[in-house]
PAVO-798752 format. One record per residue (C-alpha): residue in one letter; x, y, z. Coordinates in Angstrom, 2 decimals, padded with zeros to 5 digits, always signed. Layout:
site code->A; x->X; y->Y; z->Z
...
//
This chain:
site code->X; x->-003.84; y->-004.23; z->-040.59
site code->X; x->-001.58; y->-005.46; z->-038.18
site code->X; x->-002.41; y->-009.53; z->-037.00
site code->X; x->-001.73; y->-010.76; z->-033.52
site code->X; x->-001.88; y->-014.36; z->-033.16
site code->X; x->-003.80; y->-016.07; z->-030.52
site code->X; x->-000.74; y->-017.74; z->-029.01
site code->X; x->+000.76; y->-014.11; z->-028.62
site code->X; x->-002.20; y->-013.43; z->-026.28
site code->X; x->-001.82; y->-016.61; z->-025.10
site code->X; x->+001.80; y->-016.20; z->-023.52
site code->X; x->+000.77; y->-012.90; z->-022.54
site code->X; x->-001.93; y->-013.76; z->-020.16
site code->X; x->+000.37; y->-016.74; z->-018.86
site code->X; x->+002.60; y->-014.51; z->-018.20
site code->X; x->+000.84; y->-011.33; z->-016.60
site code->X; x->-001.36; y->-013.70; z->-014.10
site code->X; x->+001.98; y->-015.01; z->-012.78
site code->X; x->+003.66; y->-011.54; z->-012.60
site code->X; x->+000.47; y->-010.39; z->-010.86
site code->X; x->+000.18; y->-012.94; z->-008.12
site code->X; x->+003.75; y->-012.88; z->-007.18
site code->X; x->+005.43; y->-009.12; z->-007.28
site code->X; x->+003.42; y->-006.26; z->-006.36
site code->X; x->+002.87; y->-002.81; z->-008.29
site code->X; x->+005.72; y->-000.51; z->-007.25
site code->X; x->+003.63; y->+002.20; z->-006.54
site code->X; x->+001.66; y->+000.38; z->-004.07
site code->X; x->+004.46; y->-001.56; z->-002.53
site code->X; x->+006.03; y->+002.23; z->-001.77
site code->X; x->+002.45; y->+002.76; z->-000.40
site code->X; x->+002.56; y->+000.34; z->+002.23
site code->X; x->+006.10; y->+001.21; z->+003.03
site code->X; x->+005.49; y->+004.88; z->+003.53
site code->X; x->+002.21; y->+003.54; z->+005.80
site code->X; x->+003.93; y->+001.30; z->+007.91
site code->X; x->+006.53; y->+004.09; z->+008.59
site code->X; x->+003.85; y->+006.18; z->+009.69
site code->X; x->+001.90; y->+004.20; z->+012.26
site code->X; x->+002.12; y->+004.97; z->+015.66
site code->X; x->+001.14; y->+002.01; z->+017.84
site code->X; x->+003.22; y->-000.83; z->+018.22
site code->X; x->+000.61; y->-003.47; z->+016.84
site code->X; x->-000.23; y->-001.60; z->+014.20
site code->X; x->+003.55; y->-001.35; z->+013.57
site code->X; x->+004.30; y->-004.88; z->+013.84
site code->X; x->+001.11; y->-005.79; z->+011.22
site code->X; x->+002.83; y->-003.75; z->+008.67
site code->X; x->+005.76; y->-005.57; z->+009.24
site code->X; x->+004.70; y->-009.08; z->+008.94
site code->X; x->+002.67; y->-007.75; z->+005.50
site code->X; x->+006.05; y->-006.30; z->+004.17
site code->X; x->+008.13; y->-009.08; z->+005.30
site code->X; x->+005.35; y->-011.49; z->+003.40
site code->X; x->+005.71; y->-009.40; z->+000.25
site code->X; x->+009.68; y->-009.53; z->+000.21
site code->X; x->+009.01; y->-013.14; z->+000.90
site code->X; x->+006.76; y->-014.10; z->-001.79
site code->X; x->+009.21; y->-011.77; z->-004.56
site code->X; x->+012.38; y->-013.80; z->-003.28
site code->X; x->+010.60; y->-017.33; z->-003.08
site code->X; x->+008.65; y->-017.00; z->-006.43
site code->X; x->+005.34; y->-017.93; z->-004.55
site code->X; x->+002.02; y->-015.77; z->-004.43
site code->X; x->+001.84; y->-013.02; z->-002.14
site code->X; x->-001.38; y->-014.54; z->-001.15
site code->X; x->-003.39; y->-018.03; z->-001.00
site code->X; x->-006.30; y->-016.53; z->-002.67
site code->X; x->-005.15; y->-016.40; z->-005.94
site code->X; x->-007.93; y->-015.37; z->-007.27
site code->X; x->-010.95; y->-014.96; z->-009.95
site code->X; x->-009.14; y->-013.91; z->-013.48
site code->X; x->-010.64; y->-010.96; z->-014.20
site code->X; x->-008.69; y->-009.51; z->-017.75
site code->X; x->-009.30; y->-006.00; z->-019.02
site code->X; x->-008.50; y->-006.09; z->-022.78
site code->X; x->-008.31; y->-003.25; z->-025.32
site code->X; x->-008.26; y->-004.59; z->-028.97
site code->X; x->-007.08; y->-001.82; z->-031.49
site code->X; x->-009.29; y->-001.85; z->-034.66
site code->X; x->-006.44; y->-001.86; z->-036.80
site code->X; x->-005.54; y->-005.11; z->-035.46
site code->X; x->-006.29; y->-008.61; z->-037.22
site code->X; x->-006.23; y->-011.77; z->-034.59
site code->X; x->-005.52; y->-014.94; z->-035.98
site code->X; x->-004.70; y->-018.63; z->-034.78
site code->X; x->-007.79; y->-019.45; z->-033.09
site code->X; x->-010.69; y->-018.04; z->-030.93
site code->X; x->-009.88; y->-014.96; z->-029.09
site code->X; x->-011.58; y->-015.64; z->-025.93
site code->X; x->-010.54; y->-019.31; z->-025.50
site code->X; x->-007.01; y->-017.45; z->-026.09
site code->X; x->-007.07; y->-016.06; z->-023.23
site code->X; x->-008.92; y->-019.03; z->-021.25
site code->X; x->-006.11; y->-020.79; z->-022.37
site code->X; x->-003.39; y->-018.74; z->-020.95
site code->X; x->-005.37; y->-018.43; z->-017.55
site code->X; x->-005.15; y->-022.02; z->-017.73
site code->X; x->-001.65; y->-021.77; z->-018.20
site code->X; x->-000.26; y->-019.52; z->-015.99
site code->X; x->-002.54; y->-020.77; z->-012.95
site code->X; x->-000.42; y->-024.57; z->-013.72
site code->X; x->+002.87; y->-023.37; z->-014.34
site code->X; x->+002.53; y->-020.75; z->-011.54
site code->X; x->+001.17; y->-022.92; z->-008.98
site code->X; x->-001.96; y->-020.57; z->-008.28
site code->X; x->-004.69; y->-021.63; z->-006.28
site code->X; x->-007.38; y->-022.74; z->-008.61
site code->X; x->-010.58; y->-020.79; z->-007.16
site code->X; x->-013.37; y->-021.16; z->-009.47
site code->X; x->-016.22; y->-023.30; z->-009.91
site code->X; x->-018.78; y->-024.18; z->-012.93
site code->X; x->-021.67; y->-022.69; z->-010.91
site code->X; x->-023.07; y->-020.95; z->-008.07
site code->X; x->-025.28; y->-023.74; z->-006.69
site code->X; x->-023.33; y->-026.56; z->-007.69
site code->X; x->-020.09; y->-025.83; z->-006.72
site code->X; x->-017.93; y->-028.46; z->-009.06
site code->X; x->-014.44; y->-026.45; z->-008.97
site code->X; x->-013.36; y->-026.02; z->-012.92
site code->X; x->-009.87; y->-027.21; z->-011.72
site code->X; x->-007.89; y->-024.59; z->-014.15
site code->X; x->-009.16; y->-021.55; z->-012.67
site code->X; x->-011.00; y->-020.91; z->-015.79
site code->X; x->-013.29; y->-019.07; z->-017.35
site code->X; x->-011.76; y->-015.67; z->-016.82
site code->X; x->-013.71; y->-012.64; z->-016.76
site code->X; x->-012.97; y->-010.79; z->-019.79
site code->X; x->-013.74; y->-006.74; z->-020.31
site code->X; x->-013.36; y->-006.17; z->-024.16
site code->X; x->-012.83; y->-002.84; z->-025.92
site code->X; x->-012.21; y->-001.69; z->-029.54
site code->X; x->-009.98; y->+000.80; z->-029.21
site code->X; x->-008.35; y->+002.85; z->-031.90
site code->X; x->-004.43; y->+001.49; z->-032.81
site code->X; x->-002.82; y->-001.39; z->-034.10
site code->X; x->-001.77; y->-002.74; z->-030.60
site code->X; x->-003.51; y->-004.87; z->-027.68
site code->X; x->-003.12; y->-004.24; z->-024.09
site code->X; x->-003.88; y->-006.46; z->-021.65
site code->X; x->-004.45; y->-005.84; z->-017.65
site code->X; x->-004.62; y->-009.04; z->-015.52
site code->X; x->-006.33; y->-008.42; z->-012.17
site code->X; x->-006.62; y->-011.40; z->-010.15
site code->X; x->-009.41; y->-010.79; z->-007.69
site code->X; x->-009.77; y->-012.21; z->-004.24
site code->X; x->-012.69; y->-013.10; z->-002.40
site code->X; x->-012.00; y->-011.90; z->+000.84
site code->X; x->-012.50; y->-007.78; z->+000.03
site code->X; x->-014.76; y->-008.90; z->-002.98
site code->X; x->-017.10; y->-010.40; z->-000.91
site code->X; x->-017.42; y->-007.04; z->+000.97
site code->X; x->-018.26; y->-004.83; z->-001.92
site code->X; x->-021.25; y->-002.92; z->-002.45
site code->X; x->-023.76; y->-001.06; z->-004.41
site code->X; x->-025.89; y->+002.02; z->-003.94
site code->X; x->-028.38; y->+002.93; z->-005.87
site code->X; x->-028.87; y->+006.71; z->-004.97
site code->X; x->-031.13; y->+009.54; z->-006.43
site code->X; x->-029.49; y->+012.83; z->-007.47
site code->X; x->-030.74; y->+014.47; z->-003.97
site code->X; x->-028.34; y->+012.47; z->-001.88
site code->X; x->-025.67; y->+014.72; z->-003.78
site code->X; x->-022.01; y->+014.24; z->-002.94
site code->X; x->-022.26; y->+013.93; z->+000.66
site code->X; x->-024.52; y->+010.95; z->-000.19
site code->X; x->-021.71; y->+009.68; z->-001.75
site code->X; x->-019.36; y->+009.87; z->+000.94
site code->X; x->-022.00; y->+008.44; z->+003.54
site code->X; x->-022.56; y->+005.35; z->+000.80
site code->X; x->-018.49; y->+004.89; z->+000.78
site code->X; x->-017.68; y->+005.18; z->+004.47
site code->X; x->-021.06; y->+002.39; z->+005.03
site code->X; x->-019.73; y->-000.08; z->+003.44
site code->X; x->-015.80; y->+000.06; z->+003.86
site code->X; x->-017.13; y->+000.28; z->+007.86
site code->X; x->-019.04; y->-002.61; z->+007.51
site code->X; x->-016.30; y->-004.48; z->+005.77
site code->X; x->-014.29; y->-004.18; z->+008.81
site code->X; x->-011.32; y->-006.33; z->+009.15
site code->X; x->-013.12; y->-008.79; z->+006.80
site code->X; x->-010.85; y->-007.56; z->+003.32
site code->X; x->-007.64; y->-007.97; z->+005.16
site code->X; x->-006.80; y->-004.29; z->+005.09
site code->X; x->-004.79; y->-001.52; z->+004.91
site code->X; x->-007.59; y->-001.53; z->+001.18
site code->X; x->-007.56; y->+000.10; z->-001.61
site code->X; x->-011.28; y->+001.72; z->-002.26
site code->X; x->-012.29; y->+001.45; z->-006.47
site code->X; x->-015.65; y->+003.67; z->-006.27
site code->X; x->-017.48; y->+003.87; z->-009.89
site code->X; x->-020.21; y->+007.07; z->-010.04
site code->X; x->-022.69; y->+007.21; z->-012.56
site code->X; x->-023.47; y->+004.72; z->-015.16
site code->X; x->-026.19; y->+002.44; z->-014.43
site code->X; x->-026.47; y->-000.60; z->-012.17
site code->X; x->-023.77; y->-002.60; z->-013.72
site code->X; x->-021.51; y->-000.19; z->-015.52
site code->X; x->-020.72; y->+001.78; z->-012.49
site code->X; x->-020.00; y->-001.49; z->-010.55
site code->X; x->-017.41; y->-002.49; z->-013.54
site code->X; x->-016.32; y->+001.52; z->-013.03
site code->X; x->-015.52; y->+000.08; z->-009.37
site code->X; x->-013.18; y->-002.77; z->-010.86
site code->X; x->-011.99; y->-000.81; z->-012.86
site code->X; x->-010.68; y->+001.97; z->-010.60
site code->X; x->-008.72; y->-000.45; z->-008.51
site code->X; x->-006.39; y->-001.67; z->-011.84
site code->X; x->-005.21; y->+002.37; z->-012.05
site code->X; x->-001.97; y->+002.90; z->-009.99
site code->X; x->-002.66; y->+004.96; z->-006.76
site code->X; x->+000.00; y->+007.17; z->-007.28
site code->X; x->-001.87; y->+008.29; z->-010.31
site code->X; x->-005.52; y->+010.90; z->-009.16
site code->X; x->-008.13; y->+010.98; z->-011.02
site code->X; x->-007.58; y->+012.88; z->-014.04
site code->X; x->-010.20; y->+015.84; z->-012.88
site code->X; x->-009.39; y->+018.01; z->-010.39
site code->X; x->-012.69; y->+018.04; z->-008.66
site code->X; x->-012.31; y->+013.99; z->-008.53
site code->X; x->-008.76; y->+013.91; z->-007.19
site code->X; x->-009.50; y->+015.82; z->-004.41
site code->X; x->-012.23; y->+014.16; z->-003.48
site code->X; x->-010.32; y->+011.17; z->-003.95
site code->X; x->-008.54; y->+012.96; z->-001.27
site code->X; x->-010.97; y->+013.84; z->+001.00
site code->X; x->-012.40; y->+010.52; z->+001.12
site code->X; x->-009.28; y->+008.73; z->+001.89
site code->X; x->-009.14; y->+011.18; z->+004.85
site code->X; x->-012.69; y->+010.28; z->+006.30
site code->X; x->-011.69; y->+006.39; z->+005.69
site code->X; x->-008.99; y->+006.32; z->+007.58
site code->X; x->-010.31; y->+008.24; z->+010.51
site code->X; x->-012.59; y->+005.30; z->+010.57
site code->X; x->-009.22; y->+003.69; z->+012.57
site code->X; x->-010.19; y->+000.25; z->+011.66
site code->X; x->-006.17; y->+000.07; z->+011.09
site code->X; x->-004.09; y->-002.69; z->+009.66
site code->X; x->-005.90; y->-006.23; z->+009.70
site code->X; x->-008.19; y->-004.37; z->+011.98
site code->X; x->-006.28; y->-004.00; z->+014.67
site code->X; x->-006.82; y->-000.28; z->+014.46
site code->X; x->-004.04; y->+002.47; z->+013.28
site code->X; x->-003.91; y->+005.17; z->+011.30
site code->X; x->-004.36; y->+003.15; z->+007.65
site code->X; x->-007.24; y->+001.71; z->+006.91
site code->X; x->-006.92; y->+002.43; z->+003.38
site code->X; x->-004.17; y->+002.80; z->+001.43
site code->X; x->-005.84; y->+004.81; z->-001.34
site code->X; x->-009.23; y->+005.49; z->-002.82
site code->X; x->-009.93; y->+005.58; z->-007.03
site code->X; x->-012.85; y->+006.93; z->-008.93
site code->X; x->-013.93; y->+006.56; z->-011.96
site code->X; x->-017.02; y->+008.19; z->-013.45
site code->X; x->-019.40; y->+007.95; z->-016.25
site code->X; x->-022.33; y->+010.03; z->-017.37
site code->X; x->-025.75; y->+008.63; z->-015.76
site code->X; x->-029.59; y->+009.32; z->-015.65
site code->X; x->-031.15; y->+012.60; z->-014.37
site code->X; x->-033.07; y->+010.33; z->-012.27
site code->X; x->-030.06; y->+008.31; z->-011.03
site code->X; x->-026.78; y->+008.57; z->-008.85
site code->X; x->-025.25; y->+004.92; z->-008.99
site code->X; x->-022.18; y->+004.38; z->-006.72
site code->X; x->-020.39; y->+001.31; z->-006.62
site code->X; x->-017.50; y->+000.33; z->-004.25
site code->X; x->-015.00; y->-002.45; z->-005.05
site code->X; x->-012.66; y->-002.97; z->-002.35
site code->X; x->-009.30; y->-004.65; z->-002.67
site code->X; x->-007.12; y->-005.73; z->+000.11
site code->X; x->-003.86; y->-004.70; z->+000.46
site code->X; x->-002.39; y->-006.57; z->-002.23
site code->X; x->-004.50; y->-004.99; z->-004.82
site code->X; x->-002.79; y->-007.04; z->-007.66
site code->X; x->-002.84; y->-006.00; z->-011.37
site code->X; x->-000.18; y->-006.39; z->-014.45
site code->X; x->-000.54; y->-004.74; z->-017.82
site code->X; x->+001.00; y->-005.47; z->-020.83
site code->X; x->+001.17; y->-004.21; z->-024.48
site code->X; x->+001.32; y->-006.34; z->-027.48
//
């Protein structure tokens, strides 16, 4: 047994919600490179600029690469072999949300409740996705989520008739709908099967896996592929302004479901889709 203290996970959350905010993933930073190389017209050209010339900016300044700062959403695997001691394991990681949104100078986004509105003032509580995982180690993702391409995310809740061309039609619906409104070029999360909730947390999920990486079965990665294809026909383009990249990548993730059921769930991310993982 293996212990972890709480001020381990503590530092760690601190730590990856600053990372997160400020620098990029590399593989989507290469993404948006190899896009803005690729457009043709010379506003779409000159919006991939500005959003590469922001990025640079925000690495070299050690500011966020965007005002929205967003909701701490944490994805943490616990291995079983692992003991945690010093204190309550959720306010650990509370704690270093609280943390890293004060010593990072992060935009403090969320409030007590719906109706009410009072703004918590640390950015706290997080949203916390626990497993027990086999292992003696802990690894921690930190997605901080903005509203913007939240806020046009969707549900479907499709029978097993509409088949996968249903499931392309649900996909291309609601990233159309979305628009300009998620500040793309976006990267699509889609969750299939589940139920109701798990394939919308298969959506959130999906966006936290690097896009370099397809979906580990072959009939998923291409039609990661094909859908990707169909998206960006759409031309909505960068900031919607039209071009050639509305999306920058789509990710599934699946689970097994009902016969009576064919739940698909898009989360959308704009097109800095930010995520840090660490292992303690």
């Amino acid at each position: 047994m293996r212990e972890i203290s709480c001020n381990t996970i503590t530092e760690a959350i601190s730590e990856l919600f600053i990372k997160a905010n400020r620098e990029l993933p590399c593989d989507l930073l290469c993404k948006i490179l190899d896009s803005a190389k690729a457009e043709e017209s010379e506003i779409a050209k000159s919006v991939m600029s500005d959003i590469v010339d922001n990025i640079d900016a925000a690495k070299k300044l050690c500011l966020p690469i965007c005002q929205d700062t967003g909701m701490a959403v944490v994805f943490i695997d616990v291995g079983q072999d692992v003991h945690i001691v010093g204190g309550n394991f959720e306010e650990a990681i509370n704690q270093g949300v609280r943390q890293g949104y004060q010593k990072g100078l992060l935009r403090k986004s969320v409030v007590s409740d719906p109706l009410l509105r009072k703004n918590t003032e640390d950015n706290t509580p997080a949203i916390i996705h626990t497993r027990i995982v086999d292992g003696e180690h802990i690894k921690i993702t930190a997605c901080p989520k903005g509203f913007g391409s939240e806020n046009m995310s969707g549900i479907r809740m499709l029978t097993p008739s509409a088949q996968r061309q249903g499931v392309i039609n649900a996909v291309l619906e609601i990233v159309k709908s979305a628009g300009a409104n998620p500040c793309p070029p976006i990267v699509v999360g889609v969750g299939i099967g589940g139920d109701f909730e798990q394939c919308a947390l298969l959506s959130k999920k999906a966006l936290c896996r690097d896009i370099d990486l397809p979906n580990e079965n072959p009939f998923y990665a291409e039609f990661e592929k094909e859908m990707l294809e169909k998206i960006n026909k759409l031309g909505i383009g960068p900031q919607g302004f039209g071009g050639k990249t509305t999306a920058l990548a789509v990710n599934i993730e699946t689970a097994p479901t009902h016969i009576a059921g064919l739940p698909v769930a898009v989360n959308i991310g704009c097109h800095v889709t930010r995520h840090a993982t660490k292992i303690i």
